[in-house]
VEXLOLO-627178 format. One record per residue: x negated, y negated, z negated of N, C-alpha, C in turn; residue number from 1. Coordinates in steps of 0.001 Angstrom, whole numbers. Each point is the difference from the previous one (the first is absolute). Example, Ala and Ser with C-alpha at 12.3 -4.5 7.8 and 13.67 -1.06 7.14 Angstrom:
<recs>
{npx->-13190	npy->5690	npz->-7800	capx->890	capy->-1190	capz->0	cpx->-900	cpy->-1200	cpz->0	num->1}
{npx->350	npy->-1050	npz->720	capx->-820	capy->-1190	capz->-60	cpx->770	cpy->-1090	cpz->-730	num->2}
</recs>
This chain:
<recs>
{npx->55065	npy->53053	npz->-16756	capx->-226	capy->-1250	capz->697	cpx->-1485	cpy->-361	cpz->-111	num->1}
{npx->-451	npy->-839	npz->1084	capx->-1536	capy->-215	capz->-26	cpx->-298	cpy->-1211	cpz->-587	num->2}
{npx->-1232	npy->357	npz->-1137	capx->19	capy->-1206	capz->-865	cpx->202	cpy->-1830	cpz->1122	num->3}
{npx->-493	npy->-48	npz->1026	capx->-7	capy->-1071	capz->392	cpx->1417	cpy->-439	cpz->514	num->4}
{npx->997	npy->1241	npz->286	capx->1444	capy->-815	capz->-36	cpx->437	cpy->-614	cpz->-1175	num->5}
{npx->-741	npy->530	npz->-1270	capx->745	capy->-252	capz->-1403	cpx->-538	cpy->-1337	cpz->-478	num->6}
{npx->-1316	npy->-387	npz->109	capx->-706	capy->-414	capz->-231	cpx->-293	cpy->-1782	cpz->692	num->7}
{npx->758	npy->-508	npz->-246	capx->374	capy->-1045	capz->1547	cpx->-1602	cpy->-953	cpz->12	num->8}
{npx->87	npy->-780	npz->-1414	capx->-910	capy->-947	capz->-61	cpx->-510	cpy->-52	cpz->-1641	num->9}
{npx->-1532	npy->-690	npz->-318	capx->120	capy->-682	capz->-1321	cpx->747	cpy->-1033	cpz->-544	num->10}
{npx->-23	npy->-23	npz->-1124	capx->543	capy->-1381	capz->-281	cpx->-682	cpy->-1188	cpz->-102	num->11}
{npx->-598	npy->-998	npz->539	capx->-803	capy->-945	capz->-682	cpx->363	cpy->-1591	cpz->-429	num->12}
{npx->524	npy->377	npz->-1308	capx->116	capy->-842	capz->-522	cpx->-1197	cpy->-874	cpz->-1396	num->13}
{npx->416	npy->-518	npz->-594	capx->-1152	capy->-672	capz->-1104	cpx->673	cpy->945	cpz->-1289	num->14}
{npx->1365	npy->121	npz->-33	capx->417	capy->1505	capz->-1212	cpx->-728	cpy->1540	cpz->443	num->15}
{npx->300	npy->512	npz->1133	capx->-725	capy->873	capz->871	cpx->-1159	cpy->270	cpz->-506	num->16}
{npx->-1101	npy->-1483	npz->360	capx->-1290	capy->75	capz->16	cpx->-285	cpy->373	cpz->-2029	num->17}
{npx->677	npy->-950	npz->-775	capx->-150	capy->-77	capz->-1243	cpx->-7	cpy->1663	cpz->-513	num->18}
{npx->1324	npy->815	npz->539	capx->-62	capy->1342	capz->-540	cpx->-778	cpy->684	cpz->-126	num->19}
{npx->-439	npy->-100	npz->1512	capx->-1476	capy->762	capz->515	cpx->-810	cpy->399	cpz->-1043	num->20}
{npx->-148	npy->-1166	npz->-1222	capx->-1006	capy->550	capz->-755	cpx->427	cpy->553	cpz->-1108	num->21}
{npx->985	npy->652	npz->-278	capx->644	capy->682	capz->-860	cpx->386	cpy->1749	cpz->753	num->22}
{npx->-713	npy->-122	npz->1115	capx->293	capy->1300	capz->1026	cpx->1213	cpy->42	cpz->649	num->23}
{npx->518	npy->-701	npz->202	capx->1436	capy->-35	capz->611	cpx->192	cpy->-556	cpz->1156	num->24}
{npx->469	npy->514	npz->984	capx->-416	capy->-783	capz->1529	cpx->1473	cpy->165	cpz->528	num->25}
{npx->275	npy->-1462	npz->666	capx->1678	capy->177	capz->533	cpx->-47	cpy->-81	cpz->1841	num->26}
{npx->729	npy->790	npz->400	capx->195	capy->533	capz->1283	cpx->1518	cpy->-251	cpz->585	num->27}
{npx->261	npy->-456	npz->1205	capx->1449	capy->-440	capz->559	cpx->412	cpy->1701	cpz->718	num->28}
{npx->924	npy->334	npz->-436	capx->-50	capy->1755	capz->736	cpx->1600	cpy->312	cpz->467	num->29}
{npx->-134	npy->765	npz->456	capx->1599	capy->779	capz->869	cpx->827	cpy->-88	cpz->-724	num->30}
{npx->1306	npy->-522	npz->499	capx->677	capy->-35	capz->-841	cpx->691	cpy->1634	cpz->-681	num->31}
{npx->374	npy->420	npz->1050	capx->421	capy->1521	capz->-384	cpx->-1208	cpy->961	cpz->-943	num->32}
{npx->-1251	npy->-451	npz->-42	capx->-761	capy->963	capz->-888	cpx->-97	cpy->-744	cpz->-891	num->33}
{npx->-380	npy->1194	npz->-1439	capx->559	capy->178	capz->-1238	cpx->-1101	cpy->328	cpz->-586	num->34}
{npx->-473	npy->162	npz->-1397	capx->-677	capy->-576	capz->-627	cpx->-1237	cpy->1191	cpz->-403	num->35}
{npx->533	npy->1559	npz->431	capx->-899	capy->1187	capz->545	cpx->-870	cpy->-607	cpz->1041	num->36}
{npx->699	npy->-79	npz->1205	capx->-408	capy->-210	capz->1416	cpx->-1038	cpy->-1362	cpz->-121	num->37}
{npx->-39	npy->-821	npz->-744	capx->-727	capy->-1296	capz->-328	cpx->-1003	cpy->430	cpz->-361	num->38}
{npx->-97	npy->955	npz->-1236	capx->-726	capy->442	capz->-750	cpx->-983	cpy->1137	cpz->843	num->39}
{npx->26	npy->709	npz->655	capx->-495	capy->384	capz->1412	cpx->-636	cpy->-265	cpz->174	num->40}
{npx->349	npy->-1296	npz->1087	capx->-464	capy->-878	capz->1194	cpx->-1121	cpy->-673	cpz->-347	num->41}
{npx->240	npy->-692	npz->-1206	capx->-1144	capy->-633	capz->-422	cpx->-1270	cpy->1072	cpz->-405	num->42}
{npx->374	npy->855	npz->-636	capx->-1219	capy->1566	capz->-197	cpx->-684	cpy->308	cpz->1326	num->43}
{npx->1030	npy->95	npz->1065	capx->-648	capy->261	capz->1032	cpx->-944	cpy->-1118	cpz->637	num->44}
{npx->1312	npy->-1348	npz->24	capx->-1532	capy->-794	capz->963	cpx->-870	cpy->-675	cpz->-816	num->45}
{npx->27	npy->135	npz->-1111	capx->-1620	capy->-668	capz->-696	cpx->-381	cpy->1000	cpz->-1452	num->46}
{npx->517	npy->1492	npz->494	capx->-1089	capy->735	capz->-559	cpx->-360	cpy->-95	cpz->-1479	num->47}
{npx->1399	npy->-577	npz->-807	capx->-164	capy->-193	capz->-1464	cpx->1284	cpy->1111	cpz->-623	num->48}
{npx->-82	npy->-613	npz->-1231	capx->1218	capy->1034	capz->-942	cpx->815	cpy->-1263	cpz->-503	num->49}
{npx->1510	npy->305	npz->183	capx->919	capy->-1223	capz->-195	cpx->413	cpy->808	cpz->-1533	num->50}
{npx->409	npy->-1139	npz->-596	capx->92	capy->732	capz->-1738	cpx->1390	cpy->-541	cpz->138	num->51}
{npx->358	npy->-1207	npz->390	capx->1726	capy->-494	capz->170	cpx->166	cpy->-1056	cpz->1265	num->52}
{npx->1611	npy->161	npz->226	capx->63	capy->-667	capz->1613	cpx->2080	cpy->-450	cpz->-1177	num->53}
{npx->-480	npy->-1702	npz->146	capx->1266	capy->-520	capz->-168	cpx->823	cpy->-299	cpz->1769	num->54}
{npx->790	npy->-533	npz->-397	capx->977	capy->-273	capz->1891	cpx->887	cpy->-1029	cpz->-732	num->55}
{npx->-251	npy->-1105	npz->823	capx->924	capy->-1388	capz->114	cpx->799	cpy->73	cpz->1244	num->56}
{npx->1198	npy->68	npz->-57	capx->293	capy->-368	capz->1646	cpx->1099	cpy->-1822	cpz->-430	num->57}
{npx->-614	npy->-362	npz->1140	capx->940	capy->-1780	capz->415	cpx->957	cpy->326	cpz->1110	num->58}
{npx->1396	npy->-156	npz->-675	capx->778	capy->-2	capz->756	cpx->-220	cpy->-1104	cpz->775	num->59}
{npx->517	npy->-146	npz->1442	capx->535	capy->-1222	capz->1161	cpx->1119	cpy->-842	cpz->-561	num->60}
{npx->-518	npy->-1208	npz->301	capx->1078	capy->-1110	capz->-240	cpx->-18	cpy->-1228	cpz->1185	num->61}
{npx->1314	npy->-527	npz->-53	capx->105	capy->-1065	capz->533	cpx->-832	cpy->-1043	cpz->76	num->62}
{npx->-602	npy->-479	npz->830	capx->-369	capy->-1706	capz->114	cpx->812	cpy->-678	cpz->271	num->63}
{npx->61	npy->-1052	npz->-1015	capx->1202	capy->-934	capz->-54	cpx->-533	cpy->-1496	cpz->-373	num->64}
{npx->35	npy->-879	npz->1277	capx->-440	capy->-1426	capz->-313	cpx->1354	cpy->-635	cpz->160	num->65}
{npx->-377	npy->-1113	npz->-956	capx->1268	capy->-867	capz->-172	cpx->1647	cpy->506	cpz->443	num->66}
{npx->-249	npy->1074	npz->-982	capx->1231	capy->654	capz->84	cpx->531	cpy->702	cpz->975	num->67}
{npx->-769	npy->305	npz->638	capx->274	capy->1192	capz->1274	cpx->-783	cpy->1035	cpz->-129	num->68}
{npx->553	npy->883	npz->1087	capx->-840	capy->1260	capz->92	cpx->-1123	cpy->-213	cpz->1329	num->69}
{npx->-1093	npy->129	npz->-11	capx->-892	capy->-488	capz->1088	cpx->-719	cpy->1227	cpz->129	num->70}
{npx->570	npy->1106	npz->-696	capx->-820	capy->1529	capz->410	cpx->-530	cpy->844	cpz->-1136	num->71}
{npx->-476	npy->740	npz->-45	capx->-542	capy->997	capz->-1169	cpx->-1542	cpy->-186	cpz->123	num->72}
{npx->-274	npy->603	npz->-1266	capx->-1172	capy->592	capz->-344	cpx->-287	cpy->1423	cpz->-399	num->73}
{npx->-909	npy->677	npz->1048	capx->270	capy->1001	capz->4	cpx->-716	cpy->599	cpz->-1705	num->74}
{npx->761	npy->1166	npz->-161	capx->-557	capy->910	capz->-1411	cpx->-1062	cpy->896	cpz->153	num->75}
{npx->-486	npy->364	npz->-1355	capx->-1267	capy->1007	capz->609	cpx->-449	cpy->469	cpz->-1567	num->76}
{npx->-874	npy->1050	npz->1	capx->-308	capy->747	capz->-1006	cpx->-1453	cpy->106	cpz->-392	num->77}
{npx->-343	npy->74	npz->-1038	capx->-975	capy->-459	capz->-890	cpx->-816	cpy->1093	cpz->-1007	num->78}
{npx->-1078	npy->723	npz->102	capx->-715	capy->974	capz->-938	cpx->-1208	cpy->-699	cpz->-551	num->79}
{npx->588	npy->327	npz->-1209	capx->-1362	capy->-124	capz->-1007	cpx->-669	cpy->1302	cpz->-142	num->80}
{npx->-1026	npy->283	npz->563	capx->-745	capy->1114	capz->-771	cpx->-867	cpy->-13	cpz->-942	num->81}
{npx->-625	npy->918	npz->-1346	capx->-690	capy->-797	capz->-922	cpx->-579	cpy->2135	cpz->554	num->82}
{npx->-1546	npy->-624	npz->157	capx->-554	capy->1050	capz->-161	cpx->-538	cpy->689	cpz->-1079	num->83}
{npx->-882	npy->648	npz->47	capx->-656	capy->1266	capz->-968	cpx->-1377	cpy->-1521	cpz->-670	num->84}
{npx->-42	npy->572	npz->-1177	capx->-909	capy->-766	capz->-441	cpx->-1341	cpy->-247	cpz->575	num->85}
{npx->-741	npy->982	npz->377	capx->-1084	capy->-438	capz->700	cpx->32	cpy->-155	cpz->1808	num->86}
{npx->1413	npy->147	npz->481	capx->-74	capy->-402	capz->1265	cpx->95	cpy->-1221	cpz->360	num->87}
{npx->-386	npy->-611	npz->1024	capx->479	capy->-1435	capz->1079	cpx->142	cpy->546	cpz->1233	num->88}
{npx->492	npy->-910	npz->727	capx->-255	capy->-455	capz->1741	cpx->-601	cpy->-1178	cpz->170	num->89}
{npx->-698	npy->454	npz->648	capx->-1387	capy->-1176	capz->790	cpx->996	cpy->-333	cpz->805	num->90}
{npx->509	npy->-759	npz->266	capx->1037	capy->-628	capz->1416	cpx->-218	cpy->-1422	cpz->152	num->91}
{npx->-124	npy->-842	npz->-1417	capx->-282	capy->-735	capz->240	cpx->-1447	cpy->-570	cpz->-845	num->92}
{npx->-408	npy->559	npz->-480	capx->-1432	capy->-242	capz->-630	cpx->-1329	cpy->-529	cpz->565	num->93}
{npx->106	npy->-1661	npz->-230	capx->-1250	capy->-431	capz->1316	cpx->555	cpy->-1058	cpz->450	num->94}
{npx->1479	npy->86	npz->-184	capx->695	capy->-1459	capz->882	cpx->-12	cpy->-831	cpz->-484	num->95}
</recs>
């Protein structure tokens, strides 16, 4: 699979941003790829060495106001990668 199907989005959050400086950068990715294929993708599109790749996935749940069902929220999946000690990604460096 091509890293950019796997690879959906960053994460940017203020936990996200905090990791960053511990080398660890979190990415929203396919649900069907797995934690090789993560480990990849990221090698390939920013040209570093991944040392570990965790995977969160959020199941879908109901939205439910005042006791009804008013629809879902959809689920989605979650990589932490923590790179090689002397690597980064410049992706967001500057903002």
């Amino acid at each position: 699979m091509d890293y950019t199907k796997i690879l959906l989005r960053p994460v940017v959050t203020e936990k996200a941003t905090a990791l960053r400086e511990g080398n660890v950068y979190a990415f929203f990715v396919a649900p069907k790829a797995n934690k090789i294929e993560i480990g990849k993708a990221v090698e390939e599109a920013f040209k570093v060495k991944v040392a570990n790749v965790n995977v969160i996935t959020v199941k879908p749940r109901r939205r439910v106001r005042q006791g009804r069902v008013k629809g879902r929220i959809a689920g989605y999946r979650k990589a932490y990668v923590t790179l090689a000690a002397d690597n980064k990604i410049d992706f967001f460096e500057g903002v």
